[in-house]
N, C-alpha and C positions, 0 to 999 in steps of 0.2 A: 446502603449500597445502591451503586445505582445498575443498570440490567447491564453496562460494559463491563465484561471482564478483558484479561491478561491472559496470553497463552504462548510460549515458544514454539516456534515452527519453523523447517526445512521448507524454504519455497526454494522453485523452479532458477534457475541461475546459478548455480554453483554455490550447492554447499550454504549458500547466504542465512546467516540466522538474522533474524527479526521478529519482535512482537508484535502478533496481529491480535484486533480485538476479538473476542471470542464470540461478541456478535458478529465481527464479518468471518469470523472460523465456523459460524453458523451457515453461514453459504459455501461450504467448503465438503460436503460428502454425501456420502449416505449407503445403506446396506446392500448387498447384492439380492435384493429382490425385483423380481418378474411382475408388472400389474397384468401382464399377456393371460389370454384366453388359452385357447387349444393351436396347436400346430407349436414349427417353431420363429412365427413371426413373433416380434420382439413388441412391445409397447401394450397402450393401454386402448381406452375407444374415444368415441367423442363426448361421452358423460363419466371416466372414469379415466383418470391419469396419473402416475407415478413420479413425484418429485425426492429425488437425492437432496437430503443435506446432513450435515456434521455439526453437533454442537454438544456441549453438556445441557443436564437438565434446567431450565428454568430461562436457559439464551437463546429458545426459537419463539420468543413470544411476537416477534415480530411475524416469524412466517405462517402459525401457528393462527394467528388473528386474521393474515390475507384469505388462507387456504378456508375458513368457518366461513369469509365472505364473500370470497366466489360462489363458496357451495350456494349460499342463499342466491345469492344475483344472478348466477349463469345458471345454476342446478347442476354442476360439474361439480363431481367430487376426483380432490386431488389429495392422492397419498401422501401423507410425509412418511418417510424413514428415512430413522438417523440412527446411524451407528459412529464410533470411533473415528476422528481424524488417523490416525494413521494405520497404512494401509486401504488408504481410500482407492489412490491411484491405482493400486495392482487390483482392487473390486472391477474397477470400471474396464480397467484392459482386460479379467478373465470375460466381465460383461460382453463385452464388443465380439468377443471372440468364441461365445456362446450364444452369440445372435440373442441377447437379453438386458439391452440398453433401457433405461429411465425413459421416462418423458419428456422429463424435463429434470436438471440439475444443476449447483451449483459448484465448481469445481475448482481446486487451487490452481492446477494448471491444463494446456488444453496436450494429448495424447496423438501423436499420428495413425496410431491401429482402431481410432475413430473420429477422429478429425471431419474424414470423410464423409461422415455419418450424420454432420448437424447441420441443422437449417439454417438458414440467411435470415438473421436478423436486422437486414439491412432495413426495411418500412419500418421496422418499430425504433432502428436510432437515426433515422433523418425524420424521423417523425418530428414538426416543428413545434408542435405544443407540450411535447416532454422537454424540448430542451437539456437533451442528452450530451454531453461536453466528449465532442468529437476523438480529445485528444487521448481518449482510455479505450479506444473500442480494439478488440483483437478483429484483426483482419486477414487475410491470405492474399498471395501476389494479385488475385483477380480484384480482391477489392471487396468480397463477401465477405460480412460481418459475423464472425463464429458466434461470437459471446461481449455481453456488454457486463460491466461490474455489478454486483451487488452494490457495491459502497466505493470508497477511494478511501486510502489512507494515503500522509505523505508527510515530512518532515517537518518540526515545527521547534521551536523556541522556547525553551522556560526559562523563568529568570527566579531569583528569589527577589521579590516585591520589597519586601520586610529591610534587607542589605541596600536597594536605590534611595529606598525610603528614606533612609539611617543618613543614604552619604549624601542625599539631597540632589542626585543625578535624575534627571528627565529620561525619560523612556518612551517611546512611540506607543499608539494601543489603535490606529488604524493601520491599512494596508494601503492604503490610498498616499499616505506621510508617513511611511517605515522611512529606516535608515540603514545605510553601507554596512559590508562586512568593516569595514575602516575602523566607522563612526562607531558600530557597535562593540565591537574590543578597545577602542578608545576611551567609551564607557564605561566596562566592565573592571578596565585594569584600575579605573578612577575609584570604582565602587572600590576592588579588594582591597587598593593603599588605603582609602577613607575608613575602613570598615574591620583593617585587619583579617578580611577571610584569607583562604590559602591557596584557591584557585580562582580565575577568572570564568573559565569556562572547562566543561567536561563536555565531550563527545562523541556517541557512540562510535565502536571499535566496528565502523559499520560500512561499506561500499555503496550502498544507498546514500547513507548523510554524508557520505564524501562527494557525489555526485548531483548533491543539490549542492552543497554550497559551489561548486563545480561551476556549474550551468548557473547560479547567481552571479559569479563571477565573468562571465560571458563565454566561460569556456564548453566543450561537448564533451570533457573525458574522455573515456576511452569510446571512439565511433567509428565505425564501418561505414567504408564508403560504397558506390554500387555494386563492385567487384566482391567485397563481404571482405575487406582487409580491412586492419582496425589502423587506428593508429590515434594521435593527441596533437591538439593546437598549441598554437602559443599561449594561448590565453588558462588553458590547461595546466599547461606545465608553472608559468607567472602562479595560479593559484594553488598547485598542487605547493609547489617550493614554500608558499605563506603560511600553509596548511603546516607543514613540518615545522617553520618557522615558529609557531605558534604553541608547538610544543616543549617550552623550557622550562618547564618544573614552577612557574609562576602565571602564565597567561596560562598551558592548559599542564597536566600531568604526563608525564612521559608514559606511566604506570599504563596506563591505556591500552594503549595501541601498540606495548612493546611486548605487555605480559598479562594482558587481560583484564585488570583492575577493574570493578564496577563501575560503571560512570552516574548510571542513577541513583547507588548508595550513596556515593558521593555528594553530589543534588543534595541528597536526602537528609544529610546529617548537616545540612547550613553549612556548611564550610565554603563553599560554591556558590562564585554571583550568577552563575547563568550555565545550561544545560542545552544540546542541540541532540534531539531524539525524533520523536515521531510520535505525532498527534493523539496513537492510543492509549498513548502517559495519561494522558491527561484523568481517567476514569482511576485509574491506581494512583495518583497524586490526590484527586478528591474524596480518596478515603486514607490512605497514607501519609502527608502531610500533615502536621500539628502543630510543628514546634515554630514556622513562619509562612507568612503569607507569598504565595508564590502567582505566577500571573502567565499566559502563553501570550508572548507579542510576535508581532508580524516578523515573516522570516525578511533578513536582509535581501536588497535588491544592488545589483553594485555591477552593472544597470541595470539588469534582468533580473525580472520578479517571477521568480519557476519555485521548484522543489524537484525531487524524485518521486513520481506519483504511481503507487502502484492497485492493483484492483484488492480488494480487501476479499472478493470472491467472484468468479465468474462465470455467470447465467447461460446456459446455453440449451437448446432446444435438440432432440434425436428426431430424425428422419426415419421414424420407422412405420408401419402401416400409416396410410390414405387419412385414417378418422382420426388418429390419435396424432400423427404428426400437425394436422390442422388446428386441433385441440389445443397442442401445445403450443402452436405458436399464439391464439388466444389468449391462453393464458398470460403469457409472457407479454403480451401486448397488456394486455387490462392490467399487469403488475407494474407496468412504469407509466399507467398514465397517472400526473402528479397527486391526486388528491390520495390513491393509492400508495403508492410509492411515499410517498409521505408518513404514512401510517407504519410503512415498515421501517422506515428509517428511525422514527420516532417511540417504537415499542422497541426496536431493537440497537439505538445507539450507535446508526450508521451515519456514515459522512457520507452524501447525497452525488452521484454520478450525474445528476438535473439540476442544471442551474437554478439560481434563484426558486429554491424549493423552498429554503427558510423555516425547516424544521422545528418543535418545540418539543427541547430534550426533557426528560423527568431528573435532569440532577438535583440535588437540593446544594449541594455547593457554587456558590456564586462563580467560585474560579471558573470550575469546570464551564456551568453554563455562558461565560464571556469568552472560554474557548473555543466551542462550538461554533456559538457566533462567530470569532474570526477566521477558523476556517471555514466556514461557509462562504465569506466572503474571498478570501483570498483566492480559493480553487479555480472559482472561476478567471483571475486575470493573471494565473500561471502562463508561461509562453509555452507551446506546443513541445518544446524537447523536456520537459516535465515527464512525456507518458512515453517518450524514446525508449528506455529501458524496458518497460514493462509489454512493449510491443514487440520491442527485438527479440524476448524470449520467444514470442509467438512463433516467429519466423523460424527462429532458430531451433523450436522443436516439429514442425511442420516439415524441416529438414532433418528431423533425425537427430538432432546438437544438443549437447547443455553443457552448461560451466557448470559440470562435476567440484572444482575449488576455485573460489573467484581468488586471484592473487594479491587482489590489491593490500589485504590488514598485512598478510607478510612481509611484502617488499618494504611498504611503508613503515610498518615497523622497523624492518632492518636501516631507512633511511633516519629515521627520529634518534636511533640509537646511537648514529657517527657511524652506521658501517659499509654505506653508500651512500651516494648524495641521491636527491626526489626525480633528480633527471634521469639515472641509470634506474632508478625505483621502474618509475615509466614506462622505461622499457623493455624491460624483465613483465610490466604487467600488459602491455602492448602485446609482446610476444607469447604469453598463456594467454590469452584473447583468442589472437591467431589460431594458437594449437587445437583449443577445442572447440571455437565454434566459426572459425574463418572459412575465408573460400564461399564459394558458390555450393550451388546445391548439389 
């Protein structure tokens, strides 16, 4: 086994389910404890500080390893406590509102009833020798940085290897020379006639993987414009209608996206030349996979090379007493300078928010480790509307919003099924955009 695990999770955007890794669910919590003295100031001092996180046993070996060597290097001892992901969120809002905030924590999403409360992390992510990739940072209208990610996760590509192999189809394995969404279902439909499988492709029943191939496609999905009214390009709509297109019971399964059908069982049992999910596969495929060899290649670019990229957990510092808020921001500085930040990426099975960090994972499966590698490489030459989403949530709860139910699997299902066309889909999901997190502030 290797330290990544698999976990289901409710993040921040409506309702959206997604597997995150349970190392970056590792930066994701932690108990309503006080490292505070007397009174009711909140925080810890300048040699004693409090870190929130969330994970099961054996998946903070990453933090678990910084926090023993701070202690040695600074002589600051910092608390871990980790309790339960769920239920996080309502810890940290009684927190706030018991004047009894962390030090420091990492957190699924960021809260308005303490928003106000964290420090600017702006010096530590324009810091130029971390090489922190601008385009993940939560920020507020002034342009102060709340919280920078633990990790990124973002959408990726599996194929079954074993299936190309068979039918003697070529297949990209850099990102530098990836191919079209075109070029690659042109592929795939090649592989299943050669190969006899049953589907071309399976792909997550997901608004995330809809909106990377989205923004590969050139389009922005659903986006708000200054005024906070949403609406979809042409470029949009051309690849939403593909998207439908693509669902005829031979290129992808209708089962999907109309009535839930697994897509990764699918993958799983070969039947399937190729799978679009999201990078954390990759650690449950290198212990699940047996029966063919399977491989992660570059996502298509068809012109734009993005994904949906979102914080796998997000770091952010309390402003509470003089010594302990200085502290913490310390800490958090010495945690992304690279040789650090390395170490926890590398004990804990994170994808690196620092460029060219170049991590060396402990998989012992080859796949895994030549997946790594290629999103390592890729992340950085996503184009900037990659971390769009993951930033709009920012905004969007900073004003009090959330997409309570994102509508997109709905509509879109009702569109795959013949009972509206992808255009009226659109805009049924245009207008639940609107409803709940449109407008101004």
């Amino acid at each position: 086994m290797t330290s990544v695990g698999v976990r289901r999770s409710r993040r921040l955007g409506g309702g959206i389910r997604r597997v995150v890794p349970l190392a970056a669910v590792a930066t994701a919590g932690a108990l309503l404890l006080s490292a505070c003295g007397s009174g009711s100031d909140s925080g810890g001092t300048s040699k004693s500080l409090t870190f929130w996180i969330s994970t099961v046993p054996g998946q903070d070996a990453g933090w678990k390893k910084l926090v023993a060597q701070y202690k040695k290097e600074a002589g600051v001892s910092v608390k871990l406590v980790n309790i339960p992901y769920d239920g996080y969120t309502t810890k940290l809002h009684n927190a706030a509102q018991a004047n009894s905030l962390p030090d420091v924590a990492a957190v699924p999403a960021l809260d308005p009833i303490w928003s106000s409360k964290l420090i600017d992390l702006s010096s530590i992510a324009n810091n130029k020798s971390y090489n922190i990739n601008a385009n993940f940072l939560a920020k507020d209208s002034s342009g102060k940085v709340l919280s920078i990610p633990s990790d990124v996760t973002a959408s990726g590509l599996f194929i079954n290897k074993s299936l190309f192999e068979k039918a003697k189809v070529p297949f990209p394995t850099s990102p530098d020379k990836t191919w079209t969404w075109t070029d690659f279902i042109k592929a795939a439909n090649k592989v299943r006639e050669k190969t006899g499988a049953k589907y071309s492709l399976t792909f997550d029943q997901s608004p995330s993987r809809l909106r990377a191939m989205v923004y590969e496609m050139g389009g922005k999905y659903v986006h708000a414009d200054s005024s906070g009214k949403f609406s979809v390009d042409s470029a949009t709509k051309k690849a939403v209608n593909t998207f439908v297109g693509w669902n005829d019971n031979k290129t992808m399964p209708k089962s999907v996206w109309t009535s839930g059908a697994d897509p990764s069982a699918m993958f799983q049992s070969g039947d399937v030349v190729a799978y679009w999910s999201g990078v954390w596969q990759v650690a449950a495929f290198a212990d699940s996979i047996k029966k063919f060899d399977w491989a992660s290649v570059p996502t298509p670019a068809q012109p734009v090379q993005a994904s949906d990229v979102n914080a796998g957990g997000m770091m952010v510092g309390f402003n509470n007493n003089g010594d302990a808020a200085t502290a913490a921001q310390k800490f958090l500085s010495w945690v992304y300078e690279p040789d650090h930040y390395r170490t926890l990426c590398e004990a804990s099975g994170f994808l690196p928010v620092e460029n060219g960090l170049n991590p060396k994972y402990p998989f012992t499966s080859e796949a895994a480790q030549a997946a790594f590698k290629l999103y390592n490489e890729e992340i950085p030459l996503y184009a900037p509307i990659s971390g769009y989403f993951n930033g709009a949530q920012t905004q969007w709860v900073l004003k009090g919003k959330s997409i309570t139910e994102d509508p997109t699997k709905t509509e879109l299902g009702k569109a795959i099924n013949g009972q509206q066309s992808a255009d009226k889909a659109l805009e049924n999901i245009v207008a639940g955009y609107n409803q709940q997190v449109g407008g101004g502030s």
